[in-house]
C-alpha positions in Angstrom: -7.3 27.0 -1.3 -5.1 23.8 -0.9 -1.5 23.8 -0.6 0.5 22.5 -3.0 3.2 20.1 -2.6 5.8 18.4 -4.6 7.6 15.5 -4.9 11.0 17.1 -5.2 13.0 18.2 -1.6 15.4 21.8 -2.3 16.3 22.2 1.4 18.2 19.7 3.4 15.7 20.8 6.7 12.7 21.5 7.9 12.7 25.1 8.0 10.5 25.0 10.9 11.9 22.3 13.5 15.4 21.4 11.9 15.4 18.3 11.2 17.3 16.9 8.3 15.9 12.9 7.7 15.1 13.2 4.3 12.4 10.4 3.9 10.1 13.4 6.3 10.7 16.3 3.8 8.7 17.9 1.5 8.8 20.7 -0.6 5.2 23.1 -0.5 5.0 25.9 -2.2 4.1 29.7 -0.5 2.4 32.4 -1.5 4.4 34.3 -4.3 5.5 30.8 -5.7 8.0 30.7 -3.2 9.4 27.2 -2.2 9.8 26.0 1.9 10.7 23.2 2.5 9.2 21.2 5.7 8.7 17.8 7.4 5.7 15.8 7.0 4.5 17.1 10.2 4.5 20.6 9.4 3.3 20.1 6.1 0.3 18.7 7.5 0.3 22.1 10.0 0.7 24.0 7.2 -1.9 22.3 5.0 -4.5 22.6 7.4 -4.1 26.2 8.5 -6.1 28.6 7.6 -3.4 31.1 7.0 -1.2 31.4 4.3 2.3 32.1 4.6 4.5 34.0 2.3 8.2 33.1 3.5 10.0 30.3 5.7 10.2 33.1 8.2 6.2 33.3 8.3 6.2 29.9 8.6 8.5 29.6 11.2 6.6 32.1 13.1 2.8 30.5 12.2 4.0 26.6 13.1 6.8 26.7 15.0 6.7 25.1 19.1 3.2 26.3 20.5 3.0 24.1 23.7 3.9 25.3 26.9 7.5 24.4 27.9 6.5 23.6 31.7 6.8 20.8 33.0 3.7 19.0 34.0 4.7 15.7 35.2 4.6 16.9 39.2 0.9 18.2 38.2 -1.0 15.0 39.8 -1.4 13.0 36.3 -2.1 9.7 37.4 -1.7 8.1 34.0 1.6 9.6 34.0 2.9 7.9 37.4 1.2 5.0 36.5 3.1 4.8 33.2 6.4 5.5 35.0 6.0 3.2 37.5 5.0 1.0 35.2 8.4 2.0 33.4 11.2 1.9 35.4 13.9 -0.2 35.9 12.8 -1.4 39.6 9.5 -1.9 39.1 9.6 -5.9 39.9 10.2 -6.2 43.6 12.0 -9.8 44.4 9.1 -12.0 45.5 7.1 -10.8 42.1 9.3 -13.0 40.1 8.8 -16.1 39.0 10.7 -18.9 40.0 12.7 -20.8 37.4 
């Protein structure tokens, strides 16, 4: 069953993640007819689940931060230390620039 969304915002925030830039929120409407509003991001979440919430609290609950909160960057990635090397403010020694 799709989700319905609408073209009017009532809240001023995501009820999932907070945040407030209007040109991101939508309204969708629950179970029950209730009304949550959410950013285009959880919208999309909550389009695509296949469970159906009933309240901003179940939403909350169903889409709200699933990734691990560790740390990974000392795991080894060597795309990530080769896009922070890459990065960082010294990453030109003194003989690697040109000469002007």
């Amino acid at each position: 069953m799709p989700h319905p969304v609408t073209d009017e915002v009532s809240g001023s925030s995501c009820c999932v993640c907070g945040i407030v830039d209007a040109r991101s929120l939508v309204d969708v409407v629950l179970i029950g007819g209730a009304r949550a509003t959410l950013c285009g991001s959880h919208a999309l979440m909550h389009r695509r689940s296949p469970m159906q919430a009933r309240s901003s609290a179940q939403l909350r609950e169903m889409l709200g931060e699933r990734r691990d909160r560790r740390d990974r960057r000392s795991e080894g990635d060597e795309l990530g230390a080769a896009l922070t090397a890459a990065f960082s403010g010294d990453r030109r020694a003194g003989d690697r620039r040109l000469a002007g």
